[in-house]
N, C-alpha and C positions, 0 to 999 in steps of 0.2 A: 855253591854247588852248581853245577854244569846242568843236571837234571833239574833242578828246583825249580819251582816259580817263584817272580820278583816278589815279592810284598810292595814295593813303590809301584812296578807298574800297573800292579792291579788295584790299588789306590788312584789312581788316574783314570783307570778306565771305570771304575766308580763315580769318580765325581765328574768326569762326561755326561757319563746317565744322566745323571742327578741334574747337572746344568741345564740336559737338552730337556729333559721333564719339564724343571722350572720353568722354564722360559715360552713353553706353548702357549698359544691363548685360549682363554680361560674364558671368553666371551660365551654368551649365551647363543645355542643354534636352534633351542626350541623353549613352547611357552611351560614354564613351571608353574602350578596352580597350586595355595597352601590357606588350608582354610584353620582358623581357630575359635574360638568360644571362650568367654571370661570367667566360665564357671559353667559345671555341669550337675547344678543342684540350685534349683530356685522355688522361688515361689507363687501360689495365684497371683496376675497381675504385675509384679516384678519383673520391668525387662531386662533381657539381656545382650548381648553385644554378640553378634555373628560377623568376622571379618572374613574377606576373602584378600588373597594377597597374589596379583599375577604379576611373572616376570617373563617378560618376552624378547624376543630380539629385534632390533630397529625396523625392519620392514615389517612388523605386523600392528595390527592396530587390536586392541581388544575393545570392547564392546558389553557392558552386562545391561542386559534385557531386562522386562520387568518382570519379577517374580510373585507367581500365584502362591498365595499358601489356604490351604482351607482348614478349618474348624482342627481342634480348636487354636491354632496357632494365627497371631495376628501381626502383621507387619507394620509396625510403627513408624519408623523413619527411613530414611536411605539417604549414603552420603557416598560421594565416590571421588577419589581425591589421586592425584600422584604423590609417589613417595621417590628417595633416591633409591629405595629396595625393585620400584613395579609401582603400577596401580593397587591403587586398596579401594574393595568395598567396603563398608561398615552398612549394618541390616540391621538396628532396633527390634529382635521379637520380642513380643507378650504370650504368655499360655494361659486361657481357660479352663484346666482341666487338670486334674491331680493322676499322678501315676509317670510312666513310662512313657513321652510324648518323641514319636519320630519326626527329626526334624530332616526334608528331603532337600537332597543335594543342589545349592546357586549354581545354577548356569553360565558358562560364558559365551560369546562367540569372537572370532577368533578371525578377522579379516587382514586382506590382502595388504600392500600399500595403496592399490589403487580402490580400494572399499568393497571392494570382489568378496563374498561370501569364500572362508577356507574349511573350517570346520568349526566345533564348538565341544565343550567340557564341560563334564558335569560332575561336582563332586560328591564322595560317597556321604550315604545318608547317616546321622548323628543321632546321638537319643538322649535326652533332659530329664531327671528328674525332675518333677514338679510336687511340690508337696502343699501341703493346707498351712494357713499363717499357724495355725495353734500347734502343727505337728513344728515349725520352727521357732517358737517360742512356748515352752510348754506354762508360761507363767499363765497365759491366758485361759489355762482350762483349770476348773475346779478343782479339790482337793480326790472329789471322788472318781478326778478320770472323766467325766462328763463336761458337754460345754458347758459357757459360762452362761448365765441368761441373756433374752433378748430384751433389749432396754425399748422402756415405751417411746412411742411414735413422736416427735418433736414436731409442733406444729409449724411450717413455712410460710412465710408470707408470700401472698401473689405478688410480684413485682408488677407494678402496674407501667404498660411500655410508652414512657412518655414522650421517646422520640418520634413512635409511630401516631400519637393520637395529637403533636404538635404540626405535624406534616398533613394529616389528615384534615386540620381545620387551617392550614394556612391553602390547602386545597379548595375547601369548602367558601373561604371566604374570596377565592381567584375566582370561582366557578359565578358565583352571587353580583363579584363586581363586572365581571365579562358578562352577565345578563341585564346589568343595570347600564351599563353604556348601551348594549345592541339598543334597548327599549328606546334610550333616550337621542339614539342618533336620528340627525333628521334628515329627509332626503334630500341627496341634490337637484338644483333644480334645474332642470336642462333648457335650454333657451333655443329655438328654433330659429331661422333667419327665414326670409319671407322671399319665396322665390322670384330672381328678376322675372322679369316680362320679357327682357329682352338680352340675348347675350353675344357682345359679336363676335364674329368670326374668327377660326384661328389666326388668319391672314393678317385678319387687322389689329389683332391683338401682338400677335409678333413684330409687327411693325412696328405697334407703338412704343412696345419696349427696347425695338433697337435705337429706336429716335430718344429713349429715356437716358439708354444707357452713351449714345453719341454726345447730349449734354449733362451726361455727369459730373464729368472732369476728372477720369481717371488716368485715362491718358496724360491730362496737361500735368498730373499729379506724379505721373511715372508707376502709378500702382495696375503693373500689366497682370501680376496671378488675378487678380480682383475683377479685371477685366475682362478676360477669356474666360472667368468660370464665370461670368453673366450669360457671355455669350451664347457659350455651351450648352448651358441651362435652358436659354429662350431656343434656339434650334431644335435640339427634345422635345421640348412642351410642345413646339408646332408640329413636329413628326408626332407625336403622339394623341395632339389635339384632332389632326387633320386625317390622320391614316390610320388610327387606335392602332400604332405600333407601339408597344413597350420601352420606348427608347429610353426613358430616363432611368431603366433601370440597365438598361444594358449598357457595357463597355464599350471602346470603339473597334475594339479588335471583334468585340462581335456582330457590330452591324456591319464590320467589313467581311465578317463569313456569311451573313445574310442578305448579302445582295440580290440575290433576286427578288427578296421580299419586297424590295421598294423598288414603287411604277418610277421614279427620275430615270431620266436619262443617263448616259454614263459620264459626260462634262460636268452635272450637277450633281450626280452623285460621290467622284472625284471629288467636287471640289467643296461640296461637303465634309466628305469623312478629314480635304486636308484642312477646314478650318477647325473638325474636332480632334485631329493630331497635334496641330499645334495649341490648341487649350489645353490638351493634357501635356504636353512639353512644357508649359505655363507654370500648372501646377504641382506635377509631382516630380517634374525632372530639372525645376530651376531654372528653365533655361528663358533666359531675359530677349524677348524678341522687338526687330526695329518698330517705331514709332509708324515708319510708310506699313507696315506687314500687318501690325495690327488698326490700321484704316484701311486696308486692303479686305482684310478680311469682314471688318463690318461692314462693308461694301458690297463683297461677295456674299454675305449672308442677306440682306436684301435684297437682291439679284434673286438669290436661291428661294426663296418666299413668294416672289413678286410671279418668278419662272415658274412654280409647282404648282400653283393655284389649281391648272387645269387637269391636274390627278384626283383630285377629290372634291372638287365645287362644280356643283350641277349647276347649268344657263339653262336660264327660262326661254323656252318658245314662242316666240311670238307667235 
């Protein structure tokens, strides 16, 4: 028929439809929230299982907060797990109370990818039957419909807590032997030394240690750190003996910011700071210095002792 419509081609344009339907994606663009309950008849005491189950799309993150419930509904456990379905919560309740118990709707919230607050959900509120154990087992009640009696009092024994009263005398007997040592300790006995009469001078004292350390034989021995850190040591002592300047505690790079503090001249104080440069070259930089450098410089430090005397040593008047 000329007028007619195909029957084929309108079977084609059918199963176009049908292809381009199929084929859309079917991904998730918003969060589905689906809550259930294991049973909606329980009893005192008797928990039950409240799950929540959300499905969401990759860029959001859910979140279930903690939920409040008051009297008489009690919230026993919480478990919160992925599934290949979504997240699931599972919420333990207990009911104290017979009758018609509304149970109000778990919350969720509902974040960004980046943890940005988006919104949140609240599912609608549930209602529980709660019954008494004798209305779920009516064996427990008498024949005339009334309860059953109350059975006399069973006596308990006190548990006596013998962790606590074990701890408590390994206490008592720490406390008894920590008093029996204090009693028993004796005191140290400090030993005074008896002051010289006579002490001499920084001058002379430094001298004789550089004359100790000239025959020591460290040099002949090649032990040069051992050597410069004597040195170094008696040069302090006499700066600090002679001028109560703090030198042995300070560095070199700090008695070289404090030069004005010290009366030497600027030759002897040069050639000071360079015999305690090359001490610290000695000791912490390794560096192995000649045999003439370090008699140069015991030299030079003798020199510098001999030279300073008249910064800090009063002459008598004749």
């Amino acid at each position: 028929m000329k007028n007619g419509i195909n029957p084929l081609k309108n079977i084609l344009y059918i199963g176009l439809i049908l292809l381009v339907a199929c084929s859309q994606d079917r991904s998730i663009t918003s969060v589905e929230m689906t809550v259930e309950m294991d049973t909606t008849y329980t009893t005192i005491g008797t928990p039950i299982t409240y799950a929540v189950t959300v499905k969401s799309p990759a860029d959001k993150i859910i979140q279930f907060p903690e939920w409040s419930l008051a009297d008489p509904l009690e919230l026993r456990s919480v478990s919160i797990y992925d599934e290949e379905d979504g997240m699931v919560g599972q919420f333990e309740l207990v009911f104290w109370d017979t009758g018609k118990v509304a149970i109000p709707g778990a919350t969720i919230f509902v974040l960004n990818s980046d943890s940005s607050f988006a919104y949140d959900m609240t599912a609608d509120t549930m209602t529980m039957d709660v019954v008494s154990i004798t209305e779920q087992d009516p064996t427990l009640r008498q024949a005339t419909g009334g309860l059953m009696p109350i059975k006399d009092p069973v006596p308990v024994r006190f548990p006596l807590p013998w962790q606590t009263i074990i701890l408590s005398l390994i206490m008592v007997a720490l406390l008894v032997g920590m008093v029996m040592i204090w009693k028993k300790r004796q005191q140290a006995e400090v030993s005074y030394e008896e002051r010289p009469e006579y002490l001499d001078e920084p001058d002379r004292v430094a001298l004789k240690k550089l004359e100790s350390l000239d025959q020591s034989g460290l040099l002949d021995r090649g032990d040069i750190k051992e050597f410069y850190a004597q040195l170094s040591l008696i040069l302090r002592e006499y700066t600090e003996n002679s001028l109560y300047i703090r030198a042995l505690e300070m560095t070199t790079e700090e008695i070289r910011a404090h030069r004005p503090v010290f009366p030497y001249a600027d030759e002897q104080l040069d050639a000071y700071l360079n015999i305690l440069s090359g001490a610290d070259m000695a000791k912490y930089a390794k560096h192995i210095a000649a045999m003439d450098q370090c008699t140069a410089h015991l030299n030079e430090a003798r020199s510098l002792v001999e030279g300073t005397v008249q910064y800090w040593k009063l002459t008598e008047i004749s």
